[in-house]
N, C-alpha and C positions, 0 to 999 in steps of 0.2 A: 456429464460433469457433476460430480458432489458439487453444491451450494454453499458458502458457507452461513454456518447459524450464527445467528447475533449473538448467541450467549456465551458461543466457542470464539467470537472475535472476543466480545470483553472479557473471557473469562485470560486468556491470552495476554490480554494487556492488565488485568488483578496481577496476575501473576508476575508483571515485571515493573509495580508501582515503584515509587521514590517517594522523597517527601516532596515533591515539588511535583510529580507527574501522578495521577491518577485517575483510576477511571469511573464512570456513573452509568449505572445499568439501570435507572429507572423509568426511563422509555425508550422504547426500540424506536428513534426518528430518524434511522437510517436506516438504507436498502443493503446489507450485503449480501443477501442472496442471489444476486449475479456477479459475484465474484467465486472464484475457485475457493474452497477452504482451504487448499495448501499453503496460499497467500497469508494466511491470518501465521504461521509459524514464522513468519518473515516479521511479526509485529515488536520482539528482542531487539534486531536490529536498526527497525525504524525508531524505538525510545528511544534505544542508546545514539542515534545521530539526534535527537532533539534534547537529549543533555546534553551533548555536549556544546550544542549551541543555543541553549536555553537563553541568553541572555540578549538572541537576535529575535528569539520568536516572541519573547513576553518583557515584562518588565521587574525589575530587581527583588521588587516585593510581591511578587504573584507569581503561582501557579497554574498548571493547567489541569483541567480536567475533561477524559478523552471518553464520547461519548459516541462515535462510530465513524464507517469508514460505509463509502458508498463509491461508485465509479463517477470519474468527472463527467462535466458534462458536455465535454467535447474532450475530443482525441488530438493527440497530435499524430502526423503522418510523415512517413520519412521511409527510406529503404532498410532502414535497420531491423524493427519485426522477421521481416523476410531473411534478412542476411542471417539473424540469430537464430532462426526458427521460434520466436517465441510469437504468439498468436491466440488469442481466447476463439472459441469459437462464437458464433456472431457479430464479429468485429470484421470492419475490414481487413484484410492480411497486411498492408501498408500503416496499420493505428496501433499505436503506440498503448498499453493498458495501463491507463492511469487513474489514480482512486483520490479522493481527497480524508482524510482524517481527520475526522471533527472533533473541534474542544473549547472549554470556556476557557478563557481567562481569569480565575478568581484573587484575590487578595488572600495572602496566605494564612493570615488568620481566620477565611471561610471557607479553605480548600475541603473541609469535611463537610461542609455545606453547599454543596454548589447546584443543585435543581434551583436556587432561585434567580441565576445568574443566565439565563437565557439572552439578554442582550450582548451577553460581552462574547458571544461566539465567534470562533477562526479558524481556519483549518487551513494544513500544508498539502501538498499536492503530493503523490508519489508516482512517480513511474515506473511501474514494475518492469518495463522492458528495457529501459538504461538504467535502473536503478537508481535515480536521481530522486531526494527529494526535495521540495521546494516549496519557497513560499507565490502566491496566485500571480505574481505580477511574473516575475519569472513563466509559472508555467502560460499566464497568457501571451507572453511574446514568442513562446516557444510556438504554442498555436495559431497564431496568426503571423509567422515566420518574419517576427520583427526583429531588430538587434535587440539578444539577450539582456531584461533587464531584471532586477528584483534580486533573490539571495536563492544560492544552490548553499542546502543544510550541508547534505554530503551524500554518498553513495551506499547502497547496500553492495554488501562483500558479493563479488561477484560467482564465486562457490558457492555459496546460499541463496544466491537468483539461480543459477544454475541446476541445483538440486527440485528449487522449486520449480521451475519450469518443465523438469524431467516427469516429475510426478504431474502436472498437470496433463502435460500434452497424453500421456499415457492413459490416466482417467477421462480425458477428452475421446479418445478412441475407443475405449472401453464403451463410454457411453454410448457412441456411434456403431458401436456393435461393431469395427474393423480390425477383423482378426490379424489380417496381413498388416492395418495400421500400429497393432501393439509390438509386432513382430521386428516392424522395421525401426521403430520407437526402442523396442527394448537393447536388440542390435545395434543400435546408432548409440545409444549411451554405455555398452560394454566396448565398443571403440573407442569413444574418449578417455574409458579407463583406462584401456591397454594403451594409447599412445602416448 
């Protein structure tokens, strides 16, 4: 499995700033290197679901600035990984691959300032395998399979999980050295095209 680099997650999220959403590369304080790199092309569409509900995640007069993304630190589990085939390897095949997205909260008049803003930190949750993102209260009810509560942002387009998922599992194989695994990987995804 390619790893992804911190610089190629932030440099991903540079490239789809706002004025309200930006990001700060000036310390690596998160892990993604146990996340797939493919996931980081997935970080378009996780912005654009947190404008458009910028006004649940922060407050009127602030900004965020996104300073990484690492794997939760716990899994939810459910039959759906298996049904979808979507899976990292070293995870159980029943856990769900979910990342949290870290970011300050600043006042927009110090959104170009924000390394001093270490206290106002928060991050939403994402689930790459439903595509859900969310904020922690949600994703801890999900985890500890209480009645759903907290706020669901919205969903990654399910064409672009898909995409990414195809490239992963294939580089998963790769890695593993299974010739027959890339084989039956490449053939499984020229089947959903043709059907």
């Amino acid at each position: 499995m390619e790893a992804m680099r911190y610089d190629y997650f932030i440099g991903m999220v540079r490239n789809h700033e706002t004025s309200r959403i930006r990001s700060f590369s000036g310390s690596q304080q998160t892990n993604p290197e146990h996340i797939p790199a493919a996931f980081a092309l997935l970080m378009p569409e996780v912005i654009a679901i947190l404008k458009e509900n910028f006004n649940e995640v922060c407050e009127a007069d602030q900004g965020i600035v996104i300073f990484g993304l690492q794997p939760a630190s716990g899994m939810i589990a459910s039959n759906r990984p298996l049904e979808l085939e979507r899976f990292v390897d070293g995870l159980q095949l029943d856990y769900h691959f979910c990342c949290t997205l870290d970011f300050f909260k600043v006042p927009m008049s110090q959104i170009d300032k924000a390394d001093d803003h270490w206290h106002c930190t928060d991050s939403v949750v994402i689930d790459f395998t439903s595509g859900e993102v969310m904020d922690s209260d949600r994703f801890l009810s999900k985890l500890h399979a209480l009645p759903e509560a907290g706020k669901l942002y919205g969903c990654i387009k399910e064409d672009a999980l898909e995409i990414i998922w195809t490239i992963t599992k294939i580089k998963q194989a790769k890695a593993r050295g299974t010739e027959k695994g890339k084989g039956f990987l490449f053939n499984s995804f020229l089947m959903q095209e043709v059907a």
